[in-house]
N, C-alpha and C positions, 0 to 999 in steps of 0.2 A: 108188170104194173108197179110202179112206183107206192114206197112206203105211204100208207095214210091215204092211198086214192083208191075208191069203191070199197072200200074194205069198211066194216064199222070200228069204233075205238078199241072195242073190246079184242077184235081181229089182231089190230096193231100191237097192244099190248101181251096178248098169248106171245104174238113171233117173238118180242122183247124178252118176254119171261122165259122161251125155249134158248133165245140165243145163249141169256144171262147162264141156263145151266150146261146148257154144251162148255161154255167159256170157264163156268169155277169146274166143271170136270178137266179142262184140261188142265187148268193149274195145280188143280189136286193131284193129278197122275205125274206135272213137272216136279212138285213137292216129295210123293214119294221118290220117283229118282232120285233125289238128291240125299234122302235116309237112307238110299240101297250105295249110292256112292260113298260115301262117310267111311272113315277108317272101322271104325265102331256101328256097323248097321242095326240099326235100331228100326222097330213097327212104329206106328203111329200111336198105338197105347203104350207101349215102352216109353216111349219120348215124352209121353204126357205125362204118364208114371213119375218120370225123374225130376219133370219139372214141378210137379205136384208137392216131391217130398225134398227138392232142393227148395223148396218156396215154403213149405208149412213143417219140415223138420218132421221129424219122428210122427208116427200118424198108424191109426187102428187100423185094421182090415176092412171093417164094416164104413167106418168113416173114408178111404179112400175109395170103395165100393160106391157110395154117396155119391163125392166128389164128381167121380168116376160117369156115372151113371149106370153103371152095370153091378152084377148079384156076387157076393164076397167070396163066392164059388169061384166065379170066372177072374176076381183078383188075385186069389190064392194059385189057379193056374198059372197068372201072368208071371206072380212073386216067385213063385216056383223056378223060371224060366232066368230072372234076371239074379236069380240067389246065385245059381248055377255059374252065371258070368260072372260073378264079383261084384255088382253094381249095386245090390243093393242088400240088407243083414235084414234077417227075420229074427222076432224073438216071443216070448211070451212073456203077458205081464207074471210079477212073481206072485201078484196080491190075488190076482183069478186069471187061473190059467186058461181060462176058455178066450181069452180076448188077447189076440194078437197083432204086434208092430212090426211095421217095418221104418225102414231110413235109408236114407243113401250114403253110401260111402265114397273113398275119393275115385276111387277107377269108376264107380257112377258120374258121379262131377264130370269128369274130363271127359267122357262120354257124349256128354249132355255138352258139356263147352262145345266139341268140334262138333256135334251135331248143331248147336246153335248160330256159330260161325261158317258152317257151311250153310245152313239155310238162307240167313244174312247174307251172304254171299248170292246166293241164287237172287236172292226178292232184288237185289242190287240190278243185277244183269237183266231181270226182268222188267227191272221199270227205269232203265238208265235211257230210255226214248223221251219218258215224261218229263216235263219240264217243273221248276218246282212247285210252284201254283197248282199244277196237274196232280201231284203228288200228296199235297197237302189235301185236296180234292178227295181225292182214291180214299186216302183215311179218315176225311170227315163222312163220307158215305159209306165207309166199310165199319165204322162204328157205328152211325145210326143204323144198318142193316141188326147190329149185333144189339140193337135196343138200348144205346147209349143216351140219352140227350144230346140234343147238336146246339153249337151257338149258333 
């Protein structure tokens, strides 16, 4: 039976709304690929991590926890992990030592570079079908999706 025919609206718009998340699952799972491919494989809270603290510089525990959305427990796990790689320097303030920073350093940076330009790279390949209009399109609705204002 054809889209919209005996079905009621609401019928129409579930299928919409099933297809819409089969379609960002797959792109999410294209997206990791491309962080497992990367010189430098990086998780998806790694990557947000670096770009968090190559965007706001030096920054607390509890404030990237924030950020983050998740408990300064499971940041201190993540920090833990990228201390390990070089990516990124933990320290304690000297004024009260209970409150702990970290930052990125430069083997973070390049990290984050070639993960950025291999992403870049991917979304290119993925949307090099669209036409520009189309494109322009895709990003005024994938911001109002993210709660932007649209013109």
């Amino acid at each position: 039976m054809p889209k919209g025919q005996g079905r009621t609206m609401m019928d129409v718009q579930e299928e919409i709304v099933s297809e819409m998340d089969e379609l960002l699952s797959e792109l999410t799972r294209a997206f990791r690929t491309v962080r497992r491919r990367g010189a430098e494989p990086l998780t998806g809270a790694q990557f947000y991590l670096l770009r968090l603290l190559a965007h706001h510089g030096r920054m607390r525990i509890s404030d990237v926890a924030q950020q983050m959305g998740i408990t300064p427990g499971a940041v201190t796990g993540l920090t833990d992990k990228m201390v390990a790689s070089g990516y990124i320097r933990r320290d304690r303030s000297e004024d009260d030592r209970r409150v702990v920073y970290v930052e990125i350093v430069d083997a973070g940076r390049r990290a984050l570079q070639e993960m950025q330009a291999a992403r870049l790279e991917h979304v290119r390949t993925l949307t090099q079908r669209l036409q520009p209009q189309e494109l322009e399109e895709l990003v005024r609705l994938l911001r109002k999706l993210r709660g932007e204002p649209t013109a």
